[in-house]
C-alpha positions in Angstrom: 132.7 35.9 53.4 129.3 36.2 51.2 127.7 39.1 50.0 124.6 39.0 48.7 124.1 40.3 45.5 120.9 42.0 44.9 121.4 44.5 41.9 123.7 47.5 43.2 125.4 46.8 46.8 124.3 50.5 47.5 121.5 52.8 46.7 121.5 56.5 46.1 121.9 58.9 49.6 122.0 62.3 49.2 124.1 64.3 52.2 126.2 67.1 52.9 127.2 68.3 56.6 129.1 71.2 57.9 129.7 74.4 59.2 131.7 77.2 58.1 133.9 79.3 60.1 132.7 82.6 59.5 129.6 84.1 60.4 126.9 83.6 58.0 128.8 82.0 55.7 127.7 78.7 54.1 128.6 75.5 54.3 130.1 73.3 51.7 127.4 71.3 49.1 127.3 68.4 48.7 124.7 67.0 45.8 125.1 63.7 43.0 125.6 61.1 46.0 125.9 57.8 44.0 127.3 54.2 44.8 127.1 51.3 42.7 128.8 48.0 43.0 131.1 46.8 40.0 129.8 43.9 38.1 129.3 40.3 40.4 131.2 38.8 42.0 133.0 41.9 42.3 133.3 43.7 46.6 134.1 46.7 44.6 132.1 49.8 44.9 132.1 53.0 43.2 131.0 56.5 44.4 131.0 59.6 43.1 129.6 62.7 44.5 129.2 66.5 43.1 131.3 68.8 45.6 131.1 73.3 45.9 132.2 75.7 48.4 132.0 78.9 48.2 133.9 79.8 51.3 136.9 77.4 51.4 139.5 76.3 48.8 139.4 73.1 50.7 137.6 70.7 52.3 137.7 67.8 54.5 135.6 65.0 53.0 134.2 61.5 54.8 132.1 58.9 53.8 130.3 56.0 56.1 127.6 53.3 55.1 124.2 52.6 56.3 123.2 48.7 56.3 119.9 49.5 57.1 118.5 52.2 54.9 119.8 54.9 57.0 118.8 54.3 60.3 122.6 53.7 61.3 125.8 54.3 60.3 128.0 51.4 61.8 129.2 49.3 59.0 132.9 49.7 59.9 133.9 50.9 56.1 137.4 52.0 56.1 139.2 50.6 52.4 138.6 54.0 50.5 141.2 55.5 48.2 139.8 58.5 45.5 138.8 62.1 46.2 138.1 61.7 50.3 139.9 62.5 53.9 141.5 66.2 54.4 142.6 68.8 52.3 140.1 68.3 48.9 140.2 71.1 46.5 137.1 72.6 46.7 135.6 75.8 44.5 132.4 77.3 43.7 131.9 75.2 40.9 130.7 72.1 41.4 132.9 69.2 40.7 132.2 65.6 40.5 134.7 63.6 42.4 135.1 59.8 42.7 135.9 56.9 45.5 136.4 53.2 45.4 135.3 51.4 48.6 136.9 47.3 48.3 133.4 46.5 50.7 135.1 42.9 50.6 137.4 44.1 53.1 135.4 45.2 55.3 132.6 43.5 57.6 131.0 40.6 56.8 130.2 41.7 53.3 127.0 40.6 53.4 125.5 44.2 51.8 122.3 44.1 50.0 119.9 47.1 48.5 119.8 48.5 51.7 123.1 49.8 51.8 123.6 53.5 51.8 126.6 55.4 51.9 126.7 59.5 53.2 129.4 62.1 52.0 130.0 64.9 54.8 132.2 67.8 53.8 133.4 69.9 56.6 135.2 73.5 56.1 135.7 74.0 59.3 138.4 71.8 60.7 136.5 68.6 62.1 137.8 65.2 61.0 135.1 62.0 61.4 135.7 59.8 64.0 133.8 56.3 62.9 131.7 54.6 64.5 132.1 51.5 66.3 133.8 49.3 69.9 137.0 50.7 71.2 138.8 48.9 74.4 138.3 51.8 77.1 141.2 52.2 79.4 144.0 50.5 79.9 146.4 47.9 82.8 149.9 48.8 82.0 150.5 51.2 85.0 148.4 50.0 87.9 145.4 52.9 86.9 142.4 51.8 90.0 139.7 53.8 87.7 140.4 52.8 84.2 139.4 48.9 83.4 139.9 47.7 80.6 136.4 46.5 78.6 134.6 47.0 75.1 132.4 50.8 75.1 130.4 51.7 72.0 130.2 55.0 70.6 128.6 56.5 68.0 130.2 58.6 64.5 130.9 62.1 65.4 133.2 64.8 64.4 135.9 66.7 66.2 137.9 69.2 66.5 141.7 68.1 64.6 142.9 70.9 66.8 142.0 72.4 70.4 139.9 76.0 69.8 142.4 78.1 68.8 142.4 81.9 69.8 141.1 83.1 66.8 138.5 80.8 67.2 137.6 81.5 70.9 137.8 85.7 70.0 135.8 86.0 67.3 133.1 83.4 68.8 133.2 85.2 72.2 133.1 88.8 71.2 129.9 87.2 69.1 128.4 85.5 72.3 129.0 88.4 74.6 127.2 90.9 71.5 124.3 88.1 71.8 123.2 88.2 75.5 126.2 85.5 76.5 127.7 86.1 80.0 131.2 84.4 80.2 133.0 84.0 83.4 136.5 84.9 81.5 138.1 86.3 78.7 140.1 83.7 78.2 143.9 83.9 77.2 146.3 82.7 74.5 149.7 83.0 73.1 149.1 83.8 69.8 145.9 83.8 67.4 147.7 80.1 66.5 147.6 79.1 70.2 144.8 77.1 71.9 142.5 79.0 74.3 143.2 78.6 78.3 142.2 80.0 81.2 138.4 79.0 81.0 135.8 77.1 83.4 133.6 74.5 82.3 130.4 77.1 82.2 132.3 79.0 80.1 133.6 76.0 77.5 129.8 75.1 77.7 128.6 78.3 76.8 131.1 78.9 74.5 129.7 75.6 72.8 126.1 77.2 72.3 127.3 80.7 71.1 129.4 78.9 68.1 126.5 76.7 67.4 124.3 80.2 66.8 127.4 81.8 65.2 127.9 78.6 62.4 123.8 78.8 62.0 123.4 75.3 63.6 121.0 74.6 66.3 122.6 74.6 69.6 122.7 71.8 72.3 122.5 73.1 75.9 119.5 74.2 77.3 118.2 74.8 81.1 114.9 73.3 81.3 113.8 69.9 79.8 111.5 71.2 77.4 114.8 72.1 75.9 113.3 76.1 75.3 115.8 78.1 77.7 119.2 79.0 76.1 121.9 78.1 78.1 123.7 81.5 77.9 124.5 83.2 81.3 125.7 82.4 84.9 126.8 78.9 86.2 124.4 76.3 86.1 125.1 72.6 86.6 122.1 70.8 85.4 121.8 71.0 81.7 119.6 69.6 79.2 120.5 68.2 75.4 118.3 69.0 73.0 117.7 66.0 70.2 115.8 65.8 67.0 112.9 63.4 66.0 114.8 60.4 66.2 116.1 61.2 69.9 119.8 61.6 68.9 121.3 65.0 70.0 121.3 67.9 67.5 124.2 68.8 65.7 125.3 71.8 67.0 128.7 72.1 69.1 128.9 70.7 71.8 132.1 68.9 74.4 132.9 65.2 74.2 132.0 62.6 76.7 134.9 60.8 78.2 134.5 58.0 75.8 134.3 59.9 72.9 137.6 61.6 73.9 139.5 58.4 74.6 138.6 56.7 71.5 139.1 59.7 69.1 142.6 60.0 71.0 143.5 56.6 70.4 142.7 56.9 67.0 142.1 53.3 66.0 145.0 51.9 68.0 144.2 49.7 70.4 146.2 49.0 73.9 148.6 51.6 73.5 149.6 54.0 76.3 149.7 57.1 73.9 147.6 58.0 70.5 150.7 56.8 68.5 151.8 53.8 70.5 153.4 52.7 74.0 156.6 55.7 74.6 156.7 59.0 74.2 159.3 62.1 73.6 159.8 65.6 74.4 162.0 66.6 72.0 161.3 70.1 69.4 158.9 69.2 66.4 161.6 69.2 64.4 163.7 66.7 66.2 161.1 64.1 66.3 159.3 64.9 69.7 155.5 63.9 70.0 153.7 66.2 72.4 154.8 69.3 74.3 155.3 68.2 78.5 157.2 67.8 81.2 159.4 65.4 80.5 160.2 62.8 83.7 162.5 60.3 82.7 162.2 58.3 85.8 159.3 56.7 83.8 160.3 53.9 81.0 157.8 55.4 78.7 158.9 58.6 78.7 162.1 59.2 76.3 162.9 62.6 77.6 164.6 64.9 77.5 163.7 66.1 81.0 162.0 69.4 81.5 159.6 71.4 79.8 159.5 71.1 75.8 162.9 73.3 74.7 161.1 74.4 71.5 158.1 76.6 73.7 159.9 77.2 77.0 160.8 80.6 76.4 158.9 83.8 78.0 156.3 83.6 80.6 154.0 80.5 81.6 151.8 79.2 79.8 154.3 77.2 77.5 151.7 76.1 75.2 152.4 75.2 71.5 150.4 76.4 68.7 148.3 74.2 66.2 149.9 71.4 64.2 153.3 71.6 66.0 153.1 67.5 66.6 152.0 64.5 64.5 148.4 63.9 64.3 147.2 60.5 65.1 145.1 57.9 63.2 142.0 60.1 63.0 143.8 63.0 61.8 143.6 64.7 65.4 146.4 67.0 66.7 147.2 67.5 70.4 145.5 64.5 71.7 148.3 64.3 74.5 149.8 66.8 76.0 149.4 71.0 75.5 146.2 71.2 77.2 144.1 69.1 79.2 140.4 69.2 77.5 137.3 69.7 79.0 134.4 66.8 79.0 131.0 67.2 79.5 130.9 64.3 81.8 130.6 64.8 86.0 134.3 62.6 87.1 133.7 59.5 89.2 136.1 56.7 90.0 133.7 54.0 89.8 131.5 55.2 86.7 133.7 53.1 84.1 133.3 49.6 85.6 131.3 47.7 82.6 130.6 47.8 79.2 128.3 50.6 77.8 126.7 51.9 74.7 127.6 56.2 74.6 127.9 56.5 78.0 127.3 60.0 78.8 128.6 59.9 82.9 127.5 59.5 85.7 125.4 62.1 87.9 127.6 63.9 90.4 127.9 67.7 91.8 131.5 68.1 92.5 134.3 67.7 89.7 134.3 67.7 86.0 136.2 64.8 83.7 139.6 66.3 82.0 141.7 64.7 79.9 145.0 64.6 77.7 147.8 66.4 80.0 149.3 69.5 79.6 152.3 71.5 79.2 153.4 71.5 83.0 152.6 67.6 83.5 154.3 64.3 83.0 153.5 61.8 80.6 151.8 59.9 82.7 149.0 62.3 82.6 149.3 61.9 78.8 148.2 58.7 77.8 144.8 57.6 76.5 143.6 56.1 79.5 143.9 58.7 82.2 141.6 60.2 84.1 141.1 63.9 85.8 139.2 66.2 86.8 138.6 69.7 88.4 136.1 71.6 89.7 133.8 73.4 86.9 134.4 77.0 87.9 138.3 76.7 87.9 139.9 78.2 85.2 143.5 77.1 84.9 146.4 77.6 82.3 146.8 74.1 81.9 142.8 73.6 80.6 141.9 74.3 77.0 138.8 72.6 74.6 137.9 71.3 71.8 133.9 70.9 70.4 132.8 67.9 68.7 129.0 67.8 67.0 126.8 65.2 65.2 125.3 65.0 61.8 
């Protein structure tokens, strides 16, 4: 390994990115972005950055590098430890905070003056998920439409949990205030409790009303010139609108299929599930790992049979509310199982054959992609790797979402 030492390994980059929950409020600030390499032939880097909120006692905080003066953010920088990752105390004050990044450990190390690193600060929930090759799909059970090869995608943020009632309420009363026609309400069994019950319009316009609800610019529009508002009825044909550089605009918006699968596999690679190759059914507090219906009959599933005995009780939906299971590697909850999650992406069998760079999916007319099970399934529908779909205007119990944006 060689790094080329030209002065400091990284120059100055001033970034903060978020969105706040509430209406009008602001997000967090983030100011003082500054990186310097220790003395030669030091791989050790030091950050420090000023952090305020004025809405949140906490933050999530996550830092990536630019090789080349900022056009990207690929270097695959992971060997932090400081003030970074979920829960930062936050306050109106600012505070200066510190990281060390070991740059020896990661990539080639050869970093020169145009190295930047970027601090985002969310207060609203989303965790990063890097940038970078994932293997898409998997061969341990006999899937026709899910080879295994390399896809790229780009950083983004999502979601840690599916939109929660609360969420989903406050956003939609907001939308349907605002000239938003939704094709329904919506249901949920507990402010806690993802959303279900909604079609792919709706998710979609749902998508667009919290963009204008967080102050960001939203991302579905019905003409190319990108001037028309997706807002009412059911229309299949959407545009994207992007900024100057032709990436898409950070307001909220669904994952792609391959976004979903590699923020569900959360760094792991060739594992059925987002935590590894078996899972079980049991209550949270026995161990269990995602709320389905458990099918022993499969070796990967651990049981017990039946529906998860810690939300079976009442009426159907037997849904589970946020944070009931282990997160996986990228901090994401409910990755498997609950829900299945909308994508933006038209299904097709066939799409996924090769490599790609952000695949966005195929054209199509007929179904949209789901993916990560549900309550009511078994865990076959829950690993990484499976595919489904539905028509856009169903709106089933088993169907929830979560919004990921750019920055």
């Amino acid at each position: 390994m060689k790094m080329m030492h030209i002065g400091a390994i990284c120059a100055l980059l001033i970034s903060g990115q978020s969105a706040a929950l509430a209406q009008g409020s602001q997000p967090p600030l983030i100011t003082n972005v500054t990186a310097s390499q220790q003395p030669w032939p030091s791989k050790i880097v030091n950050i420090s950055y000023t952090l305020s909120d004025t809405n949140s006692s906490t933050d999530n905080v996550w830092i990536i590098v630019s090789s080349d003066g900022g056009n990207t953010w690929t270097v695959p920088a992971v060997s932090f430890s400081g003030t970074f990752g979920l829960g930062v105390p936050a306050t109106s004050t600012p505070t200066v905070e510190s990281v060390t990044w070991n740059a020896g450990n990661d990539g080639t190390g050869n970093y020169t003056t145009q190295c930047r690193t970027r601090v985002i600060a969310c207060n609203n929930g989303m965790t990063l998920v890097p940038s970078g090759s994932f293997n898409r799909g998997d061969n341990l059970d006999g899937e026709s439409d899910a080879p295994v090869y390399s896809v790229y995608v780009n950083a983004f943020l999502m979601d840690n949990n599916y939109v929660s009632g609360y969420l989903w309420s406050a956003v939609y009363n907001y939308g349907t205030n605002n000239g938003y026609g939704f094709d329904n309400a919506g249901g949920y069994n507990g402010l806690s409790y993802p959303v279900w019950g909604i079609n792919w319009y709706d998710a979609v316009k749902w998508c667009n009303a919290r963009s204008q609800y967080e102050g960001v610019t939203p991302v579905y529009y019905t003409d190319p010139a990108c001037t028309q508002l997706y807002t009412t009825s059911d229309v299949n044909s959407l545009y994207l609108k992007t900024n100057s550089s032709g990436t898409v605009v950070s307001g909220y918006r669904l994952p792609t299929e391959a976004e979903w699968e590699k923020a569900a596999r959360g760094g792991l690679s060739g594992m059925r599930f987002p935590w590894g190759n078996t899972v079980s059914n049991y209550p949270p507090a026995s161990g269990g790992l995602a709320n389905y219906d458990a099918d022993t009959s499969y070796s990967h599933d651990l049981g017990p049979n039946g529906f998860n005995p810690a939300f079976s009780t009442g009426s159907q939906p037997y849904t589970s509310p946020a944070n009931s299971f282990p997160a996986n590697g990228y901090y994401l909850y409910d990755m498997a199982g609950n829900l299945f999650c909308w994508c933006s992406d038209w299904y097709s069998s066939t799409y996924y054959a090769s490599g790609q760079i952000n695949p966005q999916g195929p054209s199509g007319s007929c179904c949209r992609a789901l993916r990560g099970g549900a309550w009511n399934f078994s865990a076959y529908y829950l690993r990484c790797a499976n595919r489904f779909s539905t028509q856009p205007a169903n709106a089933f119990n088993i169907i929830g979402l979560r919004c990921v944006k750019g920055f």
